[in-house]
KEKE-3310 file (N, C-alpha, C; in steps of 0.2 Angstrom, whole numbers, plus 5000, padded with zeros to 4 digits):
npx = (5321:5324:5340:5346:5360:5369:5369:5376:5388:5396:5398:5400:5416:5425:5436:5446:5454:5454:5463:5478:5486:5498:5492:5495:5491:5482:5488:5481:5493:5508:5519:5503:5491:5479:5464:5465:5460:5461:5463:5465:5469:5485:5493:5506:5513:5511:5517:5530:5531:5528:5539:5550:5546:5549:5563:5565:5561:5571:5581:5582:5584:5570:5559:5554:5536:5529:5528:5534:5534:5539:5549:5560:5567:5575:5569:5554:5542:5547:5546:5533:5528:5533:5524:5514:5505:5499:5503:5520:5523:5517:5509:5508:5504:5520:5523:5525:5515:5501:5489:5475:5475:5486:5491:5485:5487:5499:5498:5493:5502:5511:5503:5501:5511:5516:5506:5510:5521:5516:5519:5517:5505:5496:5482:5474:5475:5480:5477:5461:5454:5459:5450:5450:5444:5440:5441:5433:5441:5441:5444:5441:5433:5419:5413:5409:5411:5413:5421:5430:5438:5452:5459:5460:5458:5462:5450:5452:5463:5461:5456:5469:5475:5465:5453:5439:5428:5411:5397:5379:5364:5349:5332:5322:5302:5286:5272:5266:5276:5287:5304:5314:5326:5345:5356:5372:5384:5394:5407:5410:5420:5423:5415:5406:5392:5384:5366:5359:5358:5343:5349:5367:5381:5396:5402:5409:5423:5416:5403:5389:5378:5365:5365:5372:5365:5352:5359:5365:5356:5349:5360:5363:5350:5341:5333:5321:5326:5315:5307:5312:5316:5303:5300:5311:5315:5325:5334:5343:5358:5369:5385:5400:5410:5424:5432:5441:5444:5457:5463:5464:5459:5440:5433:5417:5402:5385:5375:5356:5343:5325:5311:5295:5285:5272:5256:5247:5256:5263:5266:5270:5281:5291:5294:5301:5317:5330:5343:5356:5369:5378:5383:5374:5366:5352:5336:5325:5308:5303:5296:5297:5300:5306:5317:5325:5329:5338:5345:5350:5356:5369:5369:5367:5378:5386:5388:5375:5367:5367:5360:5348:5344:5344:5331:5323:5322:5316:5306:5299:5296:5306:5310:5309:5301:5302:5318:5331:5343:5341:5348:5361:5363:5357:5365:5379:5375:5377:5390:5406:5417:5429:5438:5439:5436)
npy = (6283:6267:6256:6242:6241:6237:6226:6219:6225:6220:6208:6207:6214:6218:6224:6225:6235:6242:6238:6237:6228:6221:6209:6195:6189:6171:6158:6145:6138:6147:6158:6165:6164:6170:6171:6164:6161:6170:6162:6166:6173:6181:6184:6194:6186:6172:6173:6172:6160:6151:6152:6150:6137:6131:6131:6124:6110:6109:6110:6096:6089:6088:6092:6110:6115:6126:6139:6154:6170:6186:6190:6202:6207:6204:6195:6189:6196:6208:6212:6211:6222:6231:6239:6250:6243:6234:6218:6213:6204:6183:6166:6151:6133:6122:6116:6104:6100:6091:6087:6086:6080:6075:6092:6093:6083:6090:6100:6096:6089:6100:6111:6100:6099:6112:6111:6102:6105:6117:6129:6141:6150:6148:6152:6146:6135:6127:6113:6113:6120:6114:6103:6094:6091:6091:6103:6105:6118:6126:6129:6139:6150:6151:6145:6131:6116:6097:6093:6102:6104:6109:6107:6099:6103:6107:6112:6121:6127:6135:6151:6154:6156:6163:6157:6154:6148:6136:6135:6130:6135:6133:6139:6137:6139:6145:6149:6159:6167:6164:6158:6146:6146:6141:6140:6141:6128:6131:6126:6128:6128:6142:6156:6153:6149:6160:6167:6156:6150:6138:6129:6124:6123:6119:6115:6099:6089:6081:6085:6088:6104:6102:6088:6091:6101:6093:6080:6090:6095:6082:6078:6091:6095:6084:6082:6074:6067:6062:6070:6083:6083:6082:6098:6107:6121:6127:6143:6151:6159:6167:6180:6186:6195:6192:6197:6192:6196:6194:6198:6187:6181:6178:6174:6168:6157:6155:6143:6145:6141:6137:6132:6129:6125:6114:6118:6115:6105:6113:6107:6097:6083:6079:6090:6099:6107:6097:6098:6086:6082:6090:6102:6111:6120:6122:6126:6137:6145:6159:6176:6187:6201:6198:6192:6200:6209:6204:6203:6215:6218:6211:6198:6187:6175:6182:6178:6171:6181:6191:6180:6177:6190:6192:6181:6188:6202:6192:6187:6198:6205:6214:6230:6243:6253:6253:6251:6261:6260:6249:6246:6245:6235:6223:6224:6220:6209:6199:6197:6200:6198:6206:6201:6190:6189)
npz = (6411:6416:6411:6403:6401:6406:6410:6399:6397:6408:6403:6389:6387:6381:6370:6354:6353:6364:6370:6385:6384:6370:6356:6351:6336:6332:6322:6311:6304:6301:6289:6287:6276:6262:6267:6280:6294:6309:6322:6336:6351:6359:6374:6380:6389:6388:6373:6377:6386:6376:6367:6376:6379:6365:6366:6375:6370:6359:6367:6368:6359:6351:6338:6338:6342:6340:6328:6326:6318:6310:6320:6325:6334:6351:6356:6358:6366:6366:6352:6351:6356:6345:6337:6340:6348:6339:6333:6327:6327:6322:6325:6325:6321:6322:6304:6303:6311:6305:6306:6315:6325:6326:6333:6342:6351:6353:6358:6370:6378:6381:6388:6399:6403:6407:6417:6429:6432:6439:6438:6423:6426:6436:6440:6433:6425:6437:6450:6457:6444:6436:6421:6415:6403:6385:6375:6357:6344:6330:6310:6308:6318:6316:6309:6315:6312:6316:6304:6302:6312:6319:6329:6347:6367:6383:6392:6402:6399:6388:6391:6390:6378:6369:6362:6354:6362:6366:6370:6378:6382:6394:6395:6405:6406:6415:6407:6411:6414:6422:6428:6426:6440:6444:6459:6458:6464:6479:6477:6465:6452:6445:6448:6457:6469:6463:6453:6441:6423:6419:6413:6410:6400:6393:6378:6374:6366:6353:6353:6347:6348:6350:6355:6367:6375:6379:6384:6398:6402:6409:6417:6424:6431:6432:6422:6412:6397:6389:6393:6391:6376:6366:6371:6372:6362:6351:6351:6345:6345:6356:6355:6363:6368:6383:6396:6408:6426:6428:6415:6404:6388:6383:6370:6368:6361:6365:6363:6362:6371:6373:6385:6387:6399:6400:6401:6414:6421:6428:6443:6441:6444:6436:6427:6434:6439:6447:6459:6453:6449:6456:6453:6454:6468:6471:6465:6459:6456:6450:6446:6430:6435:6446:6443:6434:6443:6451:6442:6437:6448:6449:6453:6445:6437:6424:6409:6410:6414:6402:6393:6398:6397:6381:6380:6386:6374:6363:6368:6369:6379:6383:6374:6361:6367:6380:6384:6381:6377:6368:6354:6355:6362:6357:6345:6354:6358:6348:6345:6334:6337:6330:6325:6317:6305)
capx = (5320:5331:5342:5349:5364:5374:5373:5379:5394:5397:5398:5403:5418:5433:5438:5456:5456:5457:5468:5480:5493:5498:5489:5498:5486:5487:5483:5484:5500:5511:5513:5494:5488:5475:5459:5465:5458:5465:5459:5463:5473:5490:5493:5513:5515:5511:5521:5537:5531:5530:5548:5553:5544:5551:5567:5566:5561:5576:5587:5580:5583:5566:5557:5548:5530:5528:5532:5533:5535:5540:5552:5565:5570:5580:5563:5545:5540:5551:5543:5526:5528:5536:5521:5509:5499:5497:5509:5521:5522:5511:5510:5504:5509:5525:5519:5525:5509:5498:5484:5471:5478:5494:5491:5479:5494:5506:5496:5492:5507:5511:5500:5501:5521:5514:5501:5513:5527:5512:5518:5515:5497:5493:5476:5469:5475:5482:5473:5454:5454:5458:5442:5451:5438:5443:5437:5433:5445:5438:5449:5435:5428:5410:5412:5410:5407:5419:5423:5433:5440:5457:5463:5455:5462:5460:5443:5454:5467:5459:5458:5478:5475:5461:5452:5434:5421:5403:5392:5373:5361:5341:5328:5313:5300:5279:5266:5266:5285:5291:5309:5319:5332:5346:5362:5378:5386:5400:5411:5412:5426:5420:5406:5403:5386:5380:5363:5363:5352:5340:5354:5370:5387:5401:5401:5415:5424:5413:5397:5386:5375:5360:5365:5376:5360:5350:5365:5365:5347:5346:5368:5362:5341:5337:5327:5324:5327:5308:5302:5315:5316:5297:5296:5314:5316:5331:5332:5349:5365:5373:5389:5401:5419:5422:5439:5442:5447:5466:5467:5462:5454:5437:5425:5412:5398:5383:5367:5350:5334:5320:5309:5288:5282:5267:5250:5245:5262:5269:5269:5274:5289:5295:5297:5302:5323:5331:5351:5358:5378:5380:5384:5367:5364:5345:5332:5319:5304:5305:5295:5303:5302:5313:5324:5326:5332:5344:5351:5354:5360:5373:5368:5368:5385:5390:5383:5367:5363:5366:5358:5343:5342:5340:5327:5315:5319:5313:5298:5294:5297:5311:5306:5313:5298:5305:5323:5333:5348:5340:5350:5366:5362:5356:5374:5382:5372:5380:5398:5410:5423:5432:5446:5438:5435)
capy = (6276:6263:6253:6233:6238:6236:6218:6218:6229:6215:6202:6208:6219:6218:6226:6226:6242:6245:6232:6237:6225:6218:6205:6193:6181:6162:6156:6137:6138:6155:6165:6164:6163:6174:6168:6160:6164:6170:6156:6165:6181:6178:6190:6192:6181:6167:6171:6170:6153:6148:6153:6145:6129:6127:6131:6115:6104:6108:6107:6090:6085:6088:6097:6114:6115:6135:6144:6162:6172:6191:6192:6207:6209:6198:6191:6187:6201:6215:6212:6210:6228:6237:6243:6254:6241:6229:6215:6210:6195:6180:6163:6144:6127:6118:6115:6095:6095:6094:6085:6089:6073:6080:6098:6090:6079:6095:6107:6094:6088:6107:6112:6094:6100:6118:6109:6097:6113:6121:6136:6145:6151:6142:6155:6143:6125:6119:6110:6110:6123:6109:6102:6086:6089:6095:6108:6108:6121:6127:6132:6145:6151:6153:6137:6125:6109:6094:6094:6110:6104:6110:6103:6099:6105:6107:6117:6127:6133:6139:6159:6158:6155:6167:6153:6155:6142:6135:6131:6128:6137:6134:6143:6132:6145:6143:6153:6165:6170:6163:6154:6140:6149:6139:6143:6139:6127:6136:6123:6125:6132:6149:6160:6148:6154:6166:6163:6154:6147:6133:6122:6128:6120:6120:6108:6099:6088:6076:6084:6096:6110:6101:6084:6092:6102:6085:6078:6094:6096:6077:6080:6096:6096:6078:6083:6067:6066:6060:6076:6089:6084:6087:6105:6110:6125:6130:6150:6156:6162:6174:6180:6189:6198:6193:6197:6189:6203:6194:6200:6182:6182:6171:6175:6164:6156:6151:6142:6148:6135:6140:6126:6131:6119:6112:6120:6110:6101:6115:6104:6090:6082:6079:6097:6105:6104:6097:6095:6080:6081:6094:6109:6116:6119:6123:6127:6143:6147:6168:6181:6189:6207:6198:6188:6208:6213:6198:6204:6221:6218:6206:6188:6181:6174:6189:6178:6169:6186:6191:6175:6179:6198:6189:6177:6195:6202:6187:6186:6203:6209:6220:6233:6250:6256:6252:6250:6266:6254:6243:6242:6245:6229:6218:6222:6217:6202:6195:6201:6194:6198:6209:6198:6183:6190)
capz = (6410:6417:6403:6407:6395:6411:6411:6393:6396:6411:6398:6385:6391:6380:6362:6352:6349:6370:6376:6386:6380:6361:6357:6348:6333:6333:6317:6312:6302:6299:6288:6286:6266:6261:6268:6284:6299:6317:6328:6343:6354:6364:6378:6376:6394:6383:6369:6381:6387:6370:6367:6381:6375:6360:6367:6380:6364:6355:6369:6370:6350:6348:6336:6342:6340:6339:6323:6326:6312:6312:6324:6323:6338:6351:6361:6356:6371:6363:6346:6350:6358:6342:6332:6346:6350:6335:6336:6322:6326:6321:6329:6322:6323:6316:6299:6305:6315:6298:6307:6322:6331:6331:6333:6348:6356:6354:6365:6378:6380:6381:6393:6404:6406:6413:6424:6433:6437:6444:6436:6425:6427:6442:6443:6427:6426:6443:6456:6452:6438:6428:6420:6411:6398:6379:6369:6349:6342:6323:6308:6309:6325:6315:6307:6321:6311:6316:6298:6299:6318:6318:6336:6354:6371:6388:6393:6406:6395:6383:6389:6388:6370:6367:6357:6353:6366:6363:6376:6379:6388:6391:6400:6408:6409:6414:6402:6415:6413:6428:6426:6437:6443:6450:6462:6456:6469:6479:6476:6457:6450:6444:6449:6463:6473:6460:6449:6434:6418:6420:6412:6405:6400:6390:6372:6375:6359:6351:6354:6344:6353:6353:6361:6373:6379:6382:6392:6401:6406:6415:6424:6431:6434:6434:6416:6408:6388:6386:6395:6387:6367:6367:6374:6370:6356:6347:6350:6340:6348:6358:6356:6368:6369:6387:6398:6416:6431:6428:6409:6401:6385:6381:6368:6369:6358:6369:6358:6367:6368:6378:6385:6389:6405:6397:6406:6417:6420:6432:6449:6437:6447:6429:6425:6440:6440:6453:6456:6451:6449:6461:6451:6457:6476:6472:6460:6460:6452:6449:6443:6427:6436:6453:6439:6432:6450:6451:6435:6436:6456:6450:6456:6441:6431:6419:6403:6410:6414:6394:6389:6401:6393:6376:6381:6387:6370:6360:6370:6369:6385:6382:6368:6360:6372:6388:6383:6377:6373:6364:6347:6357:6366:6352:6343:6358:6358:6342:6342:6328:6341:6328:6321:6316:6297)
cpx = (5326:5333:5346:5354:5369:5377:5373:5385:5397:5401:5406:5410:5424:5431:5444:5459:5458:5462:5473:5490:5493:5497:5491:5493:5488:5483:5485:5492:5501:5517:5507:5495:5481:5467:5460:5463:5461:5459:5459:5468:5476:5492:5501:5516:5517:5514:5527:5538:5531:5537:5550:5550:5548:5558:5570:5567:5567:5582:5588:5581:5578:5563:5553:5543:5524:5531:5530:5536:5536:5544:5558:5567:5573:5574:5556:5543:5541:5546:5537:5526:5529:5532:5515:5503:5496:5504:5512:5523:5517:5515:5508:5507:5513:5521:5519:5519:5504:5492:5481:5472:5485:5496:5485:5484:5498:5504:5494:5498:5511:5509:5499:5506:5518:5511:5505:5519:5523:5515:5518:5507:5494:5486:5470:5469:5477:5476:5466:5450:5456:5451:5443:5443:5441:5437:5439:5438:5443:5444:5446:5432:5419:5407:5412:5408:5416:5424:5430:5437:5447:5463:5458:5462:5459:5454:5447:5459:5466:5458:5466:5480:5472:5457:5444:5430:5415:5401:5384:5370:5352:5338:5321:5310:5293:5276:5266:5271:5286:5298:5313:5326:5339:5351:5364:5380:5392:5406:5414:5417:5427:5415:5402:5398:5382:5375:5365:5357:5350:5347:5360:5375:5389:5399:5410:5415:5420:5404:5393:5380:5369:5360:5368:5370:5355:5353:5364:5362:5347:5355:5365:5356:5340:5332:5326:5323:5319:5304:5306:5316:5310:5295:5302:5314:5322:5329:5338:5354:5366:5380:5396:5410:5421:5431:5439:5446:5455:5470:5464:5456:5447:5431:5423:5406:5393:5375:5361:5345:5330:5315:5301:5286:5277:5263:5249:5249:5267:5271:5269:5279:5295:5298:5298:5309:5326:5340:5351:5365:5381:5382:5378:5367:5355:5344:5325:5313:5303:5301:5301:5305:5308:5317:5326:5332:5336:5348:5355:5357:5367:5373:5368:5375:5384:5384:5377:5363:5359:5360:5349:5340:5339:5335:5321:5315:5316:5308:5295:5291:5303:5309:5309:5306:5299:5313:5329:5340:5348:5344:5356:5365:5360:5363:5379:5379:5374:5385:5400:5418:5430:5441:5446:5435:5429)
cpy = (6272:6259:6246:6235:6236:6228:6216:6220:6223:6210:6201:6214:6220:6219:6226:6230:6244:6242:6236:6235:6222:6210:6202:6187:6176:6160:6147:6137:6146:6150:6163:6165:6167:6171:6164:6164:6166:6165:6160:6172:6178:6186:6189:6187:6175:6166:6169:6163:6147:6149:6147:6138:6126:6126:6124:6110:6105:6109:6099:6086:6085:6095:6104:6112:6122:6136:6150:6166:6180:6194:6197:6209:6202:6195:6193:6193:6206:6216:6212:6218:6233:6240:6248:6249:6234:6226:6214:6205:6190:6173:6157:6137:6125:6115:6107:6094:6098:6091:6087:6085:6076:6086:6097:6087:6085:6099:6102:6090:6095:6108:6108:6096:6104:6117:6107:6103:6117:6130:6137:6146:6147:6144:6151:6136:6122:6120:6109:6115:6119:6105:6095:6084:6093:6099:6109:6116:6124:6129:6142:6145:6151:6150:6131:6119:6105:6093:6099:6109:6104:6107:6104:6104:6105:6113:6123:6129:6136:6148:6160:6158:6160:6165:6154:6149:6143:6132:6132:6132:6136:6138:6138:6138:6143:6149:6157:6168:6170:6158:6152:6144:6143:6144:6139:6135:6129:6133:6124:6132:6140:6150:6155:6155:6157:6160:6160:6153:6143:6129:6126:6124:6122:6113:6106:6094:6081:6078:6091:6098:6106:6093:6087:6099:6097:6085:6083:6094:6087:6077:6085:6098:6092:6079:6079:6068:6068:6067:6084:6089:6085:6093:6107:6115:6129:6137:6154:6154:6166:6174:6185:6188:6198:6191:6195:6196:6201:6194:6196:6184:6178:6175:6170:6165:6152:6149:6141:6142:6139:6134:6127:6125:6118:6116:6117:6107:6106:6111:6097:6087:6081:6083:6102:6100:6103:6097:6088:6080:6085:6100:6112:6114:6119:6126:6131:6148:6154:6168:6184:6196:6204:6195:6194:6211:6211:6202:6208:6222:6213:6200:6185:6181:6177:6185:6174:6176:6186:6186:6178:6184:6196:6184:6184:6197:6199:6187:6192:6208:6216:6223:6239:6253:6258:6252:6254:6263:6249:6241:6241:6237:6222:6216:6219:6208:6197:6197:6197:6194:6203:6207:6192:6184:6190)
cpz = (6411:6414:6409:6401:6403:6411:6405:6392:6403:6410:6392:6384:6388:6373:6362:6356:6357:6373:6377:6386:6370:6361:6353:6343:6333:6327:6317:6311:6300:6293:6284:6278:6268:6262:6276:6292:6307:6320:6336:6345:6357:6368:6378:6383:6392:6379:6374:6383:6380:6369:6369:6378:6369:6361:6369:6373:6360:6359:6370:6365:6348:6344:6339:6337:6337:6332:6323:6323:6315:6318:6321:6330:6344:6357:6357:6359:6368:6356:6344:6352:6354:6339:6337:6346:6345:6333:6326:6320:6326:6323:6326:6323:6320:6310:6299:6306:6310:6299:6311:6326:6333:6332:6340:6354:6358:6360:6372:6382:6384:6389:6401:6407:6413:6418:6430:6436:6441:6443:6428:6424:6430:6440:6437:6426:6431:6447:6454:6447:6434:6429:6420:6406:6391:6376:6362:6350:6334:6318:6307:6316:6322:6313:6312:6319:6312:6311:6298:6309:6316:6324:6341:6360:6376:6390:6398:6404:6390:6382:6388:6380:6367:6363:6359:6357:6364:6368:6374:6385:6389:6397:6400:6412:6408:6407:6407:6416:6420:6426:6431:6436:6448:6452:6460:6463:6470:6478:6468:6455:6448:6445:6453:6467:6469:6457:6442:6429:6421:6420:6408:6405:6394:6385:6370:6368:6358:6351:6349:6349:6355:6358:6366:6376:6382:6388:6398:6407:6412:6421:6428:6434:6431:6428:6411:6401:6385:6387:6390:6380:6364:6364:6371:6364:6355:6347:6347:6343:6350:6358:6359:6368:6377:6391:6405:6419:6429:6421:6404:6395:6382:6378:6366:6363:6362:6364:6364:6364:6376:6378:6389:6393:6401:6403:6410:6421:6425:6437:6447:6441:6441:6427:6429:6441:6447:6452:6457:6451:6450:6460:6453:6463:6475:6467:6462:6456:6453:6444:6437:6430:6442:6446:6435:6439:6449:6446:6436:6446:6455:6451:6449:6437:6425:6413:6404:6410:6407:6391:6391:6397:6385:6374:6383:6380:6366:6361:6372:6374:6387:6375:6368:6364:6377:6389:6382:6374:6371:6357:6349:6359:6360:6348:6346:6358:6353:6340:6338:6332:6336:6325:6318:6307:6295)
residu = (UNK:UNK:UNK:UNK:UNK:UNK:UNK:UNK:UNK:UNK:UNK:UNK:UNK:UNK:UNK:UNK:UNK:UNK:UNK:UNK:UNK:UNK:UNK:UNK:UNK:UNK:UNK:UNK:UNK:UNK:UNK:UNK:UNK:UNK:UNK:UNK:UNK:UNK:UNK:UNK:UNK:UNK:UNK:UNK:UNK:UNK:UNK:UNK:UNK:UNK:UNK:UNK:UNK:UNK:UNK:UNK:UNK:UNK:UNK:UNK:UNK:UNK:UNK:UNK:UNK:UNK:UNK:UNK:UNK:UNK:UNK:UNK:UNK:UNK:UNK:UNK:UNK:UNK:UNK:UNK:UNK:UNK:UNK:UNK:UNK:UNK:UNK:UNK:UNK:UNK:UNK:UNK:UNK:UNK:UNK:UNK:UNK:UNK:UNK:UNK:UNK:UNK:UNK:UNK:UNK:UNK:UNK:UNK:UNK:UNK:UNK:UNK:UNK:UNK:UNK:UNK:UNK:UNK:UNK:UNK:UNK:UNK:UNK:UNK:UNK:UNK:UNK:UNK:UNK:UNK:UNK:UNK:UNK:UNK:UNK:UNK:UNK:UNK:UNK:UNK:UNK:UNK:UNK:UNK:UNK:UNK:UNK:UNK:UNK:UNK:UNK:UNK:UNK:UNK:UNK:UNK:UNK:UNK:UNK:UNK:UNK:UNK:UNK:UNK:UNK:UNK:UNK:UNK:UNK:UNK:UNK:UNK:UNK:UNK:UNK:UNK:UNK:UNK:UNK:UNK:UNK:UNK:UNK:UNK:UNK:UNK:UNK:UNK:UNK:UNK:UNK:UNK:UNK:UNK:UNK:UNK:UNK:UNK:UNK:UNK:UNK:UNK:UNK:UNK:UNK:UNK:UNK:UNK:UNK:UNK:UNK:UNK:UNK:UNK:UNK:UNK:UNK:UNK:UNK:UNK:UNK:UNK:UNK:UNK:UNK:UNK:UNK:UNK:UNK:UNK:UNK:UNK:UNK:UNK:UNK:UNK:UNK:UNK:UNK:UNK:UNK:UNK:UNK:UNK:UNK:UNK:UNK:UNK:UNK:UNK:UNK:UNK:UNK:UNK:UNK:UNK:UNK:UNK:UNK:UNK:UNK:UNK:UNK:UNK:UNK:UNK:UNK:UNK:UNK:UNK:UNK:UNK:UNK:UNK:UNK:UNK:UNK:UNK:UNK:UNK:UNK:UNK:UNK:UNK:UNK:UNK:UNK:UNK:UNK:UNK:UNK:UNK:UNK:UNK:UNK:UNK:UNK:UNK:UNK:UNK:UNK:UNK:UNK:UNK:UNK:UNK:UNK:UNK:UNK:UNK:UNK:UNK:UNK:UNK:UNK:UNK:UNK:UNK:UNK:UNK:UNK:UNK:UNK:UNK:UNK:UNK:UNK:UNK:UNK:UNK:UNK:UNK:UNK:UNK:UNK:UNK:UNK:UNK:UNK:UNK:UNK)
# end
């Protein structure tokens, strides 16, 4: 029996416990109080450049914005290294910056600097890796209410942070389980070409999941409001431990809706997506057995895949019958990412 855990382990592809490198916590403020949650993973290149950041500002008479607690040795790099793999040092903002406006200001100024030197990490914010769009930040990765918004930041520096993202995904599917399938255009920043969801984006600051799926739906398939608020339906979450080929880390939160064409209404022009603002080259009405091939051949972007996978178990197409890594994959399906308490 052949298993679709492949494009779970795709996806979802990174634990602590194997990393590599020592992975430094980012809490809001150090040393953390009992109940305060890591916000996020520092790979030690970043600690360094933090260093060095704070450095600049205090040869400059300004305050640093870093507070790095636990150091014992004569560099951040050295000390993150000391304990086999779990770091002793922990990371947060000057407890000056006691707001989310200026815990918001500090990192983009931060990161504005890095951008304009063009170094370091050219392979994520310069040129058109930058989005110029911000992303919510949580005191809690699991509490995403604005309420509890802790700071914003750039949408393309956020794996050098390893801060928890929220995005949107829908699937526009007939009664016959056919689903529009588009292509990514090759122009776009990441996973240009490959398959993708009907609709999918990122929930940048200001928005909650279910408006920033609307917006979505009419930016990338022409899906106007009137036709999508209707038929759309709220399907959960998926959630995913997910490490880029250059080490970066991004676990991700994506909120799933599924959207039934009315009967009738397939050769609707209403409900047939089309592009609109260029991120889609094209849109493909697929069987769920070809959009199974796609999967497990690759073509689709790592967590449409995932998203996809949980849209067949939902609907009863995937089953401990046909499945042999069915509960393996379900677990996968809602990580906690393993340091978010």
């Amino acid at each position: 029996m052949s298993t679709l855990l492949p494009i779970i382990l795709s996806c979802d592809n990174f634990r602590i416990s194997n990393s590599p490198e020592v992975l430094t916590p980012l809490y809001i403020h150090v040393p953390a109080k009992n109940g305060d949650a890591i916000i996020g993973l520092l790979r030690p290149s970043i600690l360094v450049e933090l260093e060095r950041y704070n450095s600049e500002l205090e040869s400059q008479g300004i305050a640093p914005i870093w507070q790095i607690v636990g150091r014992s040795s004569s560099s951040v790099a050295e000390a993150a290294a000391e304990l086999d793999g779990k770091s002793k040092v922990a990371v947060g903002f000057a407890r000056s910056l006691d707001t989310p406006a200026l815990r918001s200001s500090a990192m983009e100024s931060m990161v504005q600097k890095w951008r304009s030197r063009g170094a370091p990490f050219v392979d994520l914010i310069a040129g058109k890796m930058w989005r110029d769009e911000l992303y919510p930040i949580y005191y809690h990765p699991f509490v995403p209410d604005m309420e509890k918004l802790a700071f914003s930041m750039e949408r393309a520096a956020t794996p050098l942070f390893g801060v928890v993202t929220y995005g949107v995904h829908l699937t526009v599917y007939t009664s016959d389980y056919r689903i529009w399938v588009p292509r990514r255009a090759i122009t776009k920043q990441t996973f240009g070409g490959m398959l993708d969801n009907t609709v999918a984006g990122g929930i940048p600051l200001g928005y909650n999941a279910y408006d920033s799926m609307v917006k979505e739906c009419m930016e990338e398939a022409s899906l106007k409001e009137e036709v999508v608020v209707p038929n759309m339906k709220a399907a959960g979450a998926v959630s995913y431990f997910y490490q880029t080929k250059k080490g970066w880390i991004q676990p991700e939160v994506e909120y799933v809706y599924d959207m039934l064409v009315p009967p009738g209404k397939e050769a609707d022009p209403e409900y047939i997506p089309k592009p609109f603002d260029g991120e889609a080259e094209s849109f493909e009405l697929l069987s769920l057995d070809v959009v199974r091939e796609k999967m497990l051949a690759g073509e689709f972007k790592p967590n449409c895949a995932l998203v996809l996978l949980d849209f067949m178990i939902r609907h009863g197409k995937v089953t401990a019958s046909n499945e042999p890594n069915l509960l393996e994959i379900l677990n996968r399906l809602h990580g906690t990412f393993g340091y978010t308490g």
